[in-house]
C-alpha positions as CSV (number, residue, x, y, z in Angstrom):
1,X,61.1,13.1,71.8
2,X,60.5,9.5,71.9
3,X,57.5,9.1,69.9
4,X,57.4,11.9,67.2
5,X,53.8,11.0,66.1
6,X,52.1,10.9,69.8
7,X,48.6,11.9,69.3
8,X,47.8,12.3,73.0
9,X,49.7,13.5,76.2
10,X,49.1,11.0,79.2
11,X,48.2,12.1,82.6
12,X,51.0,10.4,85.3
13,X,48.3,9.2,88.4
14,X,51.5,9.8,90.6
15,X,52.4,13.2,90.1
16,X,49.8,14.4,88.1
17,X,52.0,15.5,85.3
18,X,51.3,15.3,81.7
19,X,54.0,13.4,79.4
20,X,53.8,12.2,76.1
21,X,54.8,8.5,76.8
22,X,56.0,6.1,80.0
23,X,59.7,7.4,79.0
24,X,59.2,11.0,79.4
25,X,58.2,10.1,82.5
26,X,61.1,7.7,83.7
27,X,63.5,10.7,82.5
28,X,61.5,13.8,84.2
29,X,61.1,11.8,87.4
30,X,63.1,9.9,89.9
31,X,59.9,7.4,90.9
32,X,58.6,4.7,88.7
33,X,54.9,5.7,86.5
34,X,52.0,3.9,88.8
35,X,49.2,2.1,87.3
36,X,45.7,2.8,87.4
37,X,42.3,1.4,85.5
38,X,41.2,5.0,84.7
39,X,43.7,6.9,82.4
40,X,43.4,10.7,81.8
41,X,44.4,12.1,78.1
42,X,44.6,15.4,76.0
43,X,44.3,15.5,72.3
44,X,47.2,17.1,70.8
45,X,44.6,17.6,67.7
46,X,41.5,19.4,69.5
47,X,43.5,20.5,72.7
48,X,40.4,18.8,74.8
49,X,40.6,16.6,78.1
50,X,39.3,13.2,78.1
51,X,39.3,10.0,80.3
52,X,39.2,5.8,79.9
53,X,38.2,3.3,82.2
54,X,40.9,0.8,80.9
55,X,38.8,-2.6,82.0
56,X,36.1,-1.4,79.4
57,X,38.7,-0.4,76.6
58,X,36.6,-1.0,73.4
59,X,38.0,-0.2,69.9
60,X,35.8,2.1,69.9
61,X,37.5,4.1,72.2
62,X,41.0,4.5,70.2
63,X,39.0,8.1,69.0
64,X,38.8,11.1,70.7
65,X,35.3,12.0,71.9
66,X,35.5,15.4,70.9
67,X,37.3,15.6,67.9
68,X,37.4,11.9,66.5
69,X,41.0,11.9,66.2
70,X,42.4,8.4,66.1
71,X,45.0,8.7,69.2
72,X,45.9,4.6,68.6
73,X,48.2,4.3,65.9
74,X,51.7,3.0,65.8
75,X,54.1,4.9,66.9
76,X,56.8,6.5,65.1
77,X,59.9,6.3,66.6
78,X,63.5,8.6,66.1
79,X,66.3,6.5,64.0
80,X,70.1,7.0,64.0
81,X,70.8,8.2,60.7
82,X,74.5,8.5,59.6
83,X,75.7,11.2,57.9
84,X,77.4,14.5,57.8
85,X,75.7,16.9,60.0
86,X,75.8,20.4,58.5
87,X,74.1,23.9,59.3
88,X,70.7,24.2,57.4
89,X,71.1,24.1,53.8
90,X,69.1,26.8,53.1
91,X,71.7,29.4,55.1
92,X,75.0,27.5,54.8
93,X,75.4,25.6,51.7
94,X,78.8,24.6,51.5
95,X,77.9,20.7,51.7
96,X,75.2,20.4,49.5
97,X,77.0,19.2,46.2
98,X,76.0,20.9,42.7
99,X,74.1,17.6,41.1
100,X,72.8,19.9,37.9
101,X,75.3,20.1,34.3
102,X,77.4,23.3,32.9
103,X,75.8,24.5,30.1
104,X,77.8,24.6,27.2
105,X,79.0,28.5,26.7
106,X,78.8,28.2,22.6
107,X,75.3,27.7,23.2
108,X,74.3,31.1,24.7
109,X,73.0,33.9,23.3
110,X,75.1,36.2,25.1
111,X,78.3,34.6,23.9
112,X,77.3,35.2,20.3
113,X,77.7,38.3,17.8
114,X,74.7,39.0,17.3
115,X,75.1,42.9,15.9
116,X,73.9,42.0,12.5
117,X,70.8,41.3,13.1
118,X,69.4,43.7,15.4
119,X,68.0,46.4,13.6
């Protein structure tokens, strides 16, 4: 919800909850997120637990240990976007606007007398 690329989910020490970042948290719960040295994760990617000592944190450790997926990237966030909101294009297109020419109806072959030449 607030970071649409989160690679991990992040184990709360104070209620032992998973949540994909310190603001899931603060809207689930009525306490503030504690601290702690030793952080627990899950990789969205393999599915897999993992922990990290945070006094030790290496670059190295930005991986997953079971799956190498790289869980430290920057984070994508959601942006206003103004616009008309519609239903889904593909079931109600009434807003999407006809961008492609009329073909000209002298040009078709279906307009055209054509009985002459078919045999």
């Amino acid at each position: 919800k607030h970071i649409l690329n989160a690679q991990v989910s992040i184990r709360a020490p104070c209620c032992k909850q998973w949540f994909d970042c310190s603001e899931c948290h603060a809207e689930a719960q009525t306490h503030p997120l504690a601290r702690t040295t030793e952080m627990a994760f899950i990789c969205k990617k393999c599915k897999k637990a993992f922990r990290k000592d945070m006094t030790v944190y290496e670059e190295s450790d930005e991986y997953c240990p079971h799956c190498d997926n790289h869980y430290v990237i920057e984070a994508k966030t959601p942006q206003a976007v103004i616009g008309i909101e519609g239903e889904d294009a593909r079931i109600d297109a009434r807003l999407v606007k006809d961008e492609r020419e009329k073909a000209d109806p002298s040009r078709s072959v279906f307009t055209q007398d054509i009985s002459d030449r078919l045999g």
